[in-house]
C-alpha positions in Angstrom: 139.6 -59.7 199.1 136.0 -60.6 199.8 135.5 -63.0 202.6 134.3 -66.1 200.8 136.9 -65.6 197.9 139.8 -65.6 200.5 142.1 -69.2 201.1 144.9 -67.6 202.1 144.9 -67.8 206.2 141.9 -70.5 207.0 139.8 -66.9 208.2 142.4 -65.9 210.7 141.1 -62.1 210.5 137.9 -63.7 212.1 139.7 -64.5 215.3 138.7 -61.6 217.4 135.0 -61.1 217.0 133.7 -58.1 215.2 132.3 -54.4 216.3 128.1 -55.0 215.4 125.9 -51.4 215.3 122.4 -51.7 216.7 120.5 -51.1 213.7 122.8 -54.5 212.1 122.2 -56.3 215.4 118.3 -56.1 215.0 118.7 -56.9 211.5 120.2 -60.2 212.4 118.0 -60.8 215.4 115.2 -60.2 212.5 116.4 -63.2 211.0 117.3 -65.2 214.3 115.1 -68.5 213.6 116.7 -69.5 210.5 120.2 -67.9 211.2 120.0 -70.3 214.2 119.0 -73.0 212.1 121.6 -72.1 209.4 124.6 -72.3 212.2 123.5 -74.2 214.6 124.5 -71.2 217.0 121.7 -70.0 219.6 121.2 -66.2 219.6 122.4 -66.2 223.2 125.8 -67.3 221.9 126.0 -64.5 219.2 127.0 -61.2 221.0 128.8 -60.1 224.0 126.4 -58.5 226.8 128.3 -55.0 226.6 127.3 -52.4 224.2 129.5 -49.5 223.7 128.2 -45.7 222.7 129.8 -44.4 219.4 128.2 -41.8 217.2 129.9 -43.0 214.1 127.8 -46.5 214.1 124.8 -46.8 213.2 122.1 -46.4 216.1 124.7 -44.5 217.6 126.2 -47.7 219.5 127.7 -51.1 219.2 127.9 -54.2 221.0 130.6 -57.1 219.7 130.1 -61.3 218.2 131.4 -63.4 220.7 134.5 -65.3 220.2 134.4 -68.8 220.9 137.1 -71.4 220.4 139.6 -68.9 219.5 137.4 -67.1 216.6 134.2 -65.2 216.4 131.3 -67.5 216.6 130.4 -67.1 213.2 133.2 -68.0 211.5 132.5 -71.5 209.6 134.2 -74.4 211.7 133.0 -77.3 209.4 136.5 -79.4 208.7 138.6 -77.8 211.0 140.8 -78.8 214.5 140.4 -76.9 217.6 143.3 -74.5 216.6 141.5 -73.4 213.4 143.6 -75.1 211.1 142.2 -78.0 208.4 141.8 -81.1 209.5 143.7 -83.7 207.8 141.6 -84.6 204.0 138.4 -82.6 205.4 136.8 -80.2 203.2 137.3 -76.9 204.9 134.3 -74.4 205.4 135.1 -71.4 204.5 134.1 -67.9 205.9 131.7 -66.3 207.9 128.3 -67.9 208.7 126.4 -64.8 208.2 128.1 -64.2 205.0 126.8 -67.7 203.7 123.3 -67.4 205.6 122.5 -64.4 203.3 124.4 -65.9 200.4 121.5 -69.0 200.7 119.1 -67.5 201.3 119.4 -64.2 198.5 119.8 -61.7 200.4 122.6 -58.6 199.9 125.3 -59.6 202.7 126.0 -56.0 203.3 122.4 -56.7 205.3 123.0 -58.7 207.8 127.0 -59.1 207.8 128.2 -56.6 210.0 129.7 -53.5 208.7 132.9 -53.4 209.8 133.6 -57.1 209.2 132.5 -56.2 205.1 135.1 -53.8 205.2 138.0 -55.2 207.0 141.1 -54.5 207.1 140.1 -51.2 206.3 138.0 -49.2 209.4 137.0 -45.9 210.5 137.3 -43.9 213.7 137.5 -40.1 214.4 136.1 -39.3 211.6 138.6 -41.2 209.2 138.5 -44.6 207.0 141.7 -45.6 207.3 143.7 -49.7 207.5 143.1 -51.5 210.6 145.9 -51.6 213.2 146.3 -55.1 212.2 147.7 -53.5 208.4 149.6 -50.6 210.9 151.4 -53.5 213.1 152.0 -55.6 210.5 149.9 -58.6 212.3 147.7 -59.4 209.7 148.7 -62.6 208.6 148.2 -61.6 204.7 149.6 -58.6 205.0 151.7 -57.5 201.9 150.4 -60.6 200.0 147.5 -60.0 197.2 145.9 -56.6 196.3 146.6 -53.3 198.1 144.3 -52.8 201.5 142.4 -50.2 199.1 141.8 -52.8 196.0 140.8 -55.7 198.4 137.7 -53.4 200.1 137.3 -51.0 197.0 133.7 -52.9 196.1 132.7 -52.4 199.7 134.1 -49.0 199.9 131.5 -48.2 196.9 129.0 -49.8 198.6 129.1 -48.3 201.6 130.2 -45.2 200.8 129.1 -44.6 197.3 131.2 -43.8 194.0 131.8 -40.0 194.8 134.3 -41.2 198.1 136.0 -44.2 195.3 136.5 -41.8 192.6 138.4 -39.6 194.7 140.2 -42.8 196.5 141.8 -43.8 192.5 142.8 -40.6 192.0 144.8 -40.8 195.2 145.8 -44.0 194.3 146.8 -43.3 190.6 149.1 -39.7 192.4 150.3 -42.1 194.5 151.6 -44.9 192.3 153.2 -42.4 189.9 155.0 -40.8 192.4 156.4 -44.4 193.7 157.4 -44.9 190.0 159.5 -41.6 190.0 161.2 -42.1 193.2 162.6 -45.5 191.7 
């Protein structure tokens, strides 16, 4: 389900910050003057001051968006009470800010939103895309509501990873699914 399409949980996926690679970071720091004017958020507010070495990002490292108020500080708060949830007859923003800077201002998302926020709840690690442990655990507050994890992220999938690694993902899918239907 893309980000500002979803109205099922008031954006409770965005409530623990997101992983952001270098190469994304100095994208959005490219773009800081009017993504500060967009949000309202100064660019000392946007990450944590770790970064963490990982091969598999881009620029070979990552550093995280800071959570504020119980969410990632990019996560739209117009309309909401403290907790997150609507406020009484207010029209609810809805999504990431970053998502909507790029959105208004024509640029792909894929630029500037970071990576593994696109393709959530799906990640990767050791090598693997795989669900998030938030799919694994059973947390995610849509979870077995709506499209499979796979159909929600296929579009991003593609864009990330290109139509090759999808083609091979719907065969798995279509083996899969028949089988299901035998066991019944």
């Amino acid at each position: 389900m893309q980000c500002m399409e979803c109205s099922y949980c008031f954006d409770s996926c965005c409530a623990y910050g997101v992983d952001v690679d270098a190469t994304n970071v100095a994208r959005l720091e490219a773009h800081a003057e009017g993504l500060e004017a967009f949000t309202g958020i100064p660019r000392s507010r946007w990450f944590t001051d770790g970064w963490t070495d990982d091969p598999e990002f881009p620029g070979g490292r990552h550093t995280r968006t800071r959570v504020e108020g119980g969410a990632c500080v990019f996560r739209n708060r117009v309309g909401r009470t403290p907790d997150g949830a609507p406020a009484a007859g207010a029209k609810v923003g809805r999504g990431c800010l970053i998502h909507s800077y790029a959105l208004s201002r024509g640029v792909d998302y894929h630029e500037l939103k970071p990576m593994v926020s696109v393709l959530f709840p799906v990640t990767f690690d050791g090598g693997l895309l795989h669900a998030s442990s938030e799919i694994e655990d059973r947390s995610l507050q849509c979870y077995a509501d709506g499209p499979t994890v796979y159909r929600g992220v296929r579009g991003e999938i593609a864009w990330y990873f290109g139509p090759g690694l999808v083609e091979e993902l719907d065969r798995l899918e279509t083996q899969d699914l028949a089988e299901v239907r035998v066991a019944k």
